[in-house]
C-alpha positions in Angstrom: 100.4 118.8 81.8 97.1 116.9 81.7 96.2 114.6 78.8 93.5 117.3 77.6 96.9 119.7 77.1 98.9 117.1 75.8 96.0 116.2 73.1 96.0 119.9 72.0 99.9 119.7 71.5 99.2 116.8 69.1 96.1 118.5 67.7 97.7 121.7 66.6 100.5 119.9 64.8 98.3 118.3 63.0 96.1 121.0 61.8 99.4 122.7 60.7 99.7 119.3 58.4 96.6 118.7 57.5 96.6 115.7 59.4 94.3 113.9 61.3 94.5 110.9 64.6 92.7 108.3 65.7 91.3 108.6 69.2 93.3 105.4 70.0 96.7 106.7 68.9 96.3 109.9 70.6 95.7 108.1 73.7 98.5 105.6 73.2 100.9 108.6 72.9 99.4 111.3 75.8 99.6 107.5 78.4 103.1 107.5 77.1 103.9 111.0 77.9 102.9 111.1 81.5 102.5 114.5 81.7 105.8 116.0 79.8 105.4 117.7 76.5 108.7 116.8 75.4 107.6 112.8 74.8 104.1 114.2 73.5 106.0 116.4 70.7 108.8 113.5 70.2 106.3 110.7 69.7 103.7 112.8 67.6 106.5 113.8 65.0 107.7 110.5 64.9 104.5 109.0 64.3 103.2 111.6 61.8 106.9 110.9 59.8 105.4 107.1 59.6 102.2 107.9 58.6 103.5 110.3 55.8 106.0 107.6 54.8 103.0 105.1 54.6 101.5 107.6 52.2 98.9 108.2 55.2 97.2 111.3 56.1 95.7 109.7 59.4 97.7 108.4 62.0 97.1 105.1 63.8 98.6 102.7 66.5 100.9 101.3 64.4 102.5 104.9 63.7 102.5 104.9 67.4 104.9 101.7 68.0 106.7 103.0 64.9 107.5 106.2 66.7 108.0 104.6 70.2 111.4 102.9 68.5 112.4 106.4 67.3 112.0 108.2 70.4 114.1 105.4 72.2 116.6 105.9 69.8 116.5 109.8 70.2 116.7 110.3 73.7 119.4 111.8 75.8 122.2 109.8 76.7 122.2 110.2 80.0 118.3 109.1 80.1 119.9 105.6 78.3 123.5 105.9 80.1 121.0 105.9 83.6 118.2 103.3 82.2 121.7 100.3 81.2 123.2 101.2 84.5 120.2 100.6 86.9 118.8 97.3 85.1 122.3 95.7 83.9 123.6 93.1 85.6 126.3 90.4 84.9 123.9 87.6 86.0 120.4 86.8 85.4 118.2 89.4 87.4 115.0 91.5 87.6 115.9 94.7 87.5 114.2 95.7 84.1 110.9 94.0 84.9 110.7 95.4 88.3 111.9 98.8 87.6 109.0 99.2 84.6 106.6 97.6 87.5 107.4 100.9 89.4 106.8 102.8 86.2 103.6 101.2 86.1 102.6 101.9 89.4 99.8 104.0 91.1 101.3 107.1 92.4 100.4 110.2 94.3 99.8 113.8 93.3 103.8 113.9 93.9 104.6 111.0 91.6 105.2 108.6 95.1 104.4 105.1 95.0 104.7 102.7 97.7 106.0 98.9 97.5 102.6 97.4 97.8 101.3 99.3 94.4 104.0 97.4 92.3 102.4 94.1 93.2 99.9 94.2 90.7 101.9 95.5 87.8 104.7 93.4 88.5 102.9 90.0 88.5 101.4 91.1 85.2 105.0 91.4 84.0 105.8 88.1 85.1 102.2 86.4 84.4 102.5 85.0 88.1 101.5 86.2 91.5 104.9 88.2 93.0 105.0 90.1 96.4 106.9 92.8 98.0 109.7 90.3 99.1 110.7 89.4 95.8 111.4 93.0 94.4 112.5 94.8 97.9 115.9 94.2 97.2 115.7 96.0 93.9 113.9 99.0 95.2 116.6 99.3 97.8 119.4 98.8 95.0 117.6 101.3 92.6 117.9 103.9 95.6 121.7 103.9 95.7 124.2 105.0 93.7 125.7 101.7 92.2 122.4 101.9 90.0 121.6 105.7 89.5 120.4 106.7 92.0 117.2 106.0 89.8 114.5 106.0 92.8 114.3 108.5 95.7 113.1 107.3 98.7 111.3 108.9 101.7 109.3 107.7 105.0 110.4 104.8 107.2 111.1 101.3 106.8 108.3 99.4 105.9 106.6 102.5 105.1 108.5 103.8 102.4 107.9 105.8 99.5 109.4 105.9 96.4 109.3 108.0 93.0 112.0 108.4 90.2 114.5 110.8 90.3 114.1 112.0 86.7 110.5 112.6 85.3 112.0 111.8 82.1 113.0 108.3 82.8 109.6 107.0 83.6 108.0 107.1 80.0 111.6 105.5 78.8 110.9 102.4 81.1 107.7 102.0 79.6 108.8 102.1 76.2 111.8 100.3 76.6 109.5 98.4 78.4 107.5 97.5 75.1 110.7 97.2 72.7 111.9 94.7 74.8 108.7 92.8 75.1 107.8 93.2 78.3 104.7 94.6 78.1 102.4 95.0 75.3 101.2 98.2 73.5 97.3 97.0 74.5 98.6 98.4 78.0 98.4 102.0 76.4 95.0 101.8 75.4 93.8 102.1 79.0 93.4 105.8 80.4 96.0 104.8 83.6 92.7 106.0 85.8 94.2 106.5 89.5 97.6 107.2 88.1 98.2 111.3 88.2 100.0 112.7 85.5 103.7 113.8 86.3 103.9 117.6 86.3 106.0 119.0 83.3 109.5 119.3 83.9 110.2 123.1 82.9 107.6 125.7 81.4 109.7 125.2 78.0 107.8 126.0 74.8 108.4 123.5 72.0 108.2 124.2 68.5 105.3 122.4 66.2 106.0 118.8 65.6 104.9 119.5 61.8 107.6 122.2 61.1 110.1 119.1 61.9 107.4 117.4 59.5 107.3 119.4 57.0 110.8 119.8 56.7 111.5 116.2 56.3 109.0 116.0 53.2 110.8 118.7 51.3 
């Protein structure tokens, strides 16, 4: 779904509530969602339970970070049973930086990235300049079963491309991502421009966040 569809999910909820959101929130959550209406409906009840329990009428970013933690906490087990199998490791490693680098990354209209756009994101990560070498044995790692599979990968060597296997696990990276202090929430507060949002999983239709609202404040 595009972020105009994902704003009127939030939109409608709220209007049912008599709630309002500030553009900046809004944004935070729709750059969270990358394109699937199930984060955009997780992270705008979440946040709207904050905001009611901070006698608020208005949400605002910190509702935002508030709900982030929640959703983590709420999401499938498989997504988390997938996420502590590709980035754990008995020894010191990269696995989590590099894997929310590829989260991170410029894609195409498929949700494909090649190894080249996880340069930038990744030296931001690590606040130093890191190139393809350092991270190619990841991607390769991330690609086979002992960690997921958690990538697919297409094309030819040196010319590979790769996206994840589960739309649902990139928005996790990112906000596992910004639990664990990787990133910070400044990062969504850009508009991702170049980065296409992932298609919706399934044509599902969810319920209105604010009947899960409304039933909490009763």
């Amino acid at each position: 779904m595009s972020r105009e569809e994902l704003r009127e999910i939030i939109d409608k909820g709220l209007k049912e509530l008599g709630m309002s959101i500030v553009d900046a929130a809004a944004r935070r959550i729709c750059n969270l969602s990358h394109g699937l209406p199930h984060y955009t409906h997780s992270l705008a009840l979440h946040a709207a339970q904050a905001a009611v329990d901070s006698g608020l009428s208005e949400i605002n970013q910190n509702d935002v970070v508030a709900a982030l933690n929640a959703a983590i906490d709420q999401a499938q087990e498989t997504t988390k049973r997938k996420y502590h199998e590709a980035t754990t490791s008995p020894h010191g490693n990269l696995y989590s930086q590099v894997l929310l680098a590829c989260a991170l990354s410029e894609t195409d209209d498929l949700g494909y990235f090649a190894a080249a756009n996880i340069r930038q994101p990744m030296s931001k990560i690590m606040k130093k300049p890191f190139d393809i070498p350092a991270f190619a044995r990841h991607l390769k790692d991330f690609c086979e079963t002992d960690r997921g599979p958690i990538l697919e990968r297409k094309g030819f060597p040196r010319r590979y491309r790769y996206r994840f296997v589960d739309p649902l696990m990139e928005p996790f990276v990112l906000m596992k991502g910004i639990k664990n202090g990787l990133i910070t929430t400044d990062i969504l507060d850009s508009d991702f421009s170049g980065k296409p949002i992932i298609p919706a999983a399934s044509n599902e239709t969810l319920p209105l966040f604010s009947q899960d609202v409304s039933s909490a404040q009763q």
